[in-house]
C-alpha positions as CSV (number, residue, x, y, z in Angstrom):
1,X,40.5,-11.1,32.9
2,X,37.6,-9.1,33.3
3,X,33.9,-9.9,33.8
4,X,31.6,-8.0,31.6
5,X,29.3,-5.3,33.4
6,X,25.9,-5.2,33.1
7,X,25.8,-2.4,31.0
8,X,27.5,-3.6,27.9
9,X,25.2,-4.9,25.2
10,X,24.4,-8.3,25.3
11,X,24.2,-10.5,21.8
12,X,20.6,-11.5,21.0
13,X,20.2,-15.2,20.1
14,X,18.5,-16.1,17.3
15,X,14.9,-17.5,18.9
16,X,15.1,-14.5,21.5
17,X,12.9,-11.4,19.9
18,X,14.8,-8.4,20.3
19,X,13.1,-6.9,23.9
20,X,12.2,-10.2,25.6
21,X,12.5,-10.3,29.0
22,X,15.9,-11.9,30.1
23,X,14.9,-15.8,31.8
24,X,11.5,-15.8,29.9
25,X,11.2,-19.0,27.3
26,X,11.8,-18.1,23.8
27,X,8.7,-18.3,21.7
28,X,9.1,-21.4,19.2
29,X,9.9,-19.9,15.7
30,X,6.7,-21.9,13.9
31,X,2.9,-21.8,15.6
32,X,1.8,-25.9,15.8
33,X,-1.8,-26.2,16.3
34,X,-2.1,-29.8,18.0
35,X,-5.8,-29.6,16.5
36,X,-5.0,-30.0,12.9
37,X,-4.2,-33.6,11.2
38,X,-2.7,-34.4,7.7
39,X,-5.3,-36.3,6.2
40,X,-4.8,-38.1,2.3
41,X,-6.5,-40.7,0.3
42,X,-5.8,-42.5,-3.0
43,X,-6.5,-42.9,-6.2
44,X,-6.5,-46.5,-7.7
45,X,-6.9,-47.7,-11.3
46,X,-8.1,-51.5,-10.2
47,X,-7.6,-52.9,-13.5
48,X,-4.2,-51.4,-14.5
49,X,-3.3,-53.4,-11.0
50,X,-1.1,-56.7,-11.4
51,X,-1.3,-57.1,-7.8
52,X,2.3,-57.0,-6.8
53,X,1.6,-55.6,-3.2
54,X,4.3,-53.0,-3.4
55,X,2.3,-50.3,-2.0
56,X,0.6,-52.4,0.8
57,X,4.1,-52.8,1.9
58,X,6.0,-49.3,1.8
59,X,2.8,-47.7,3.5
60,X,4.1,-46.0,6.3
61,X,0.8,-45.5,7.6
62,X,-0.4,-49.3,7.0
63,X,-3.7,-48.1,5.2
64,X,-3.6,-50.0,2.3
65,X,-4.6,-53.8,2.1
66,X,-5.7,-56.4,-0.7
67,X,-8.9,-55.8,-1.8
68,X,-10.8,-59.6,-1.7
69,X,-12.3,-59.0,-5.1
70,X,-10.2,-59.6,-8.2
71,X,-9.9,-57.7,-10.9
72,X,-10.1,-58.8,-14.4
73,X,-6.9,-59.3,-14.9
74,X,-7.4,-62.3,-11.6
75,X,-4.9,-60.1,-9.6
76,X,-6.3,-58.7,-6.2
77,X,-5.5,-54.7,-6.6
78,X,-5.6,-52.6,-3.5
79,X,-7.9,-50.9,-1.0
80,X,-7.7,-48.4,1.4
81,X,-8.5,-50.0,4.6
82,X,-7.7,-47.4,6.7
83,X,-8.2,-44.2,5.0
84,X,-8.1,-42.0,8.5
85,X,-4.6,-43.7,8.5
86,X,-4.0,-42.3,5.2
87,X,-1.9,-38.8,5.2
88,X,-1.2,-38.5,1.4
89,X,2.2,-39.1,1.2
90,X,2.5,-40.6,-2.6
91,X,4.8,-43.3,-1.4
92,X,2.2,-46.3,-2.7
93,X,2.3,-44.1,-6.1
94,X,6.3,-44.2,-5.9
95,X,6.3,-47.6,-6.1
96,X,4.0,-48.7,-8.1
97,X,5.5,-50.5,-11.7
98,X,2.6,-49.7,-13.3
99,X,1.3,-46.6,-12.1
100,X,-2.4,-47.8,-11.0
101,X,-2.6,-46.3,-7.4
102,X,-1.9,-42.1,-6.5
103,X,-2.0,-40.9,-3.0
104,X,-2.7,-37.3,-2.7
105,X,-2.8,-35.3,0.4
106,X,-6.7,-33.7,1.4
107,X,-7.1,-29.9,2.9
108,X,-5.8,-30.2,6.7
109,X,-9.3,-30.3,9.1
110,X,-9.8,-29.1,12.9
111,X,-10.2,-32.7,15.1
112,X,-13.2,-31.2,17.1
113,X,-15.2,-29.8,14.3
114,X,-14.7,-33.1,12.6
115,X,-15.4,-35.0,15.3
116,X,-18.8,-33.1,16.2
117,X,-20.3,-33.4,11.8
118,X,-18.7,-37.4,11.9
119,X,-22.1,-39.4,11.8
120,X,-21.9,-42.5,14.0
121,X,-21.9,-44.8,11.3
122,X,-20.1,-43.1,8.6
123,X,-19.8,-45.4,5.1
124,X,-16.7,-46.0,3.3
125,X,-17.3,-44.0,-0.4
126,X,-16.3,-47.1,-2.2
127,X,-18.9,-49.2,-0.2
128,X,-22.5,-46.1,-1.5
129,X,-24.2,-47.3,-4.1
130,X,-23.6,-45.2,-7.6
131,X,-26.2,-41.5,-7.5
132,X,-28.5,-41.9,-9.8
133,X,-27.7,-40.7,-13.6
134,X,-30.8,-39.2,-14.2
135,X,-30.0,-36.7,-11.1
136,X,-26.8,-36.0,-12.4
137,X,-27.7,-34.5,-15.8
């Protein structure tokens, strides 16, 4: 048995760029900014709601709670209690029998820049009072 001399070639792994340095760390294969955060929200049709709680429960992210108003059907449909929670995942829509609540994933955002244009009391968009129609047309 022979040892191998340093002059034969030696086989490249697959994470090792072909002239890196021999005992330097690979570079990871994908870039992760820390920075960036999945952010969703959802869409909910209160009144196709029969208040089941389906999607309150499969959440993985534990945003979604019963909303203390009814609907006019008497069932309580769904809010979005936490919508920083939120990340978009559909699951909520994937279990829904009747199709009355859609999550959808929002454009990733940089922590610090939203951080820095977050007002200190920021109002849930459910919670603003309607613009007014004659600005609208």
């Amino acid at each position: 048995m022979t040892s191998s001399s340093s002059s034969e070639p030696r086989l490249a792994t697959a994470l090792e760029p072909s002239g890196e340095r021999e005992g330097a760390a690979p570079e990871p294969p994908v870039s992760i900014s820390p920075k960036k955060v999945a952010r969703g929200t959802t869409a909910i049709e209160r009144e196709l709601c029969k208040g089941c709680g389906f999607c309150i429960e499969f959440c993985p992210a534990r945003a979604l709670d019963f909303d203390k108003a009814f609907n006019a059907k008497g069932y309580h449909p769904p809010r979005l209690s936490r919508p920083e929670a939120c990340v978009g995942c559909n699951l909520c829509g994937l279990y829904c029998p009747d199709f009355a609540i859609f999550g959808y994933p929002l454009p990733p955002r940089d922590l610090d820049s939203a951080e820095r244009s977050a007002p200190a009391d920021q109002e849930n968009e459910a919670d603003r009072s309607p613009e007014d129609p004659e600005e609208s047309r």
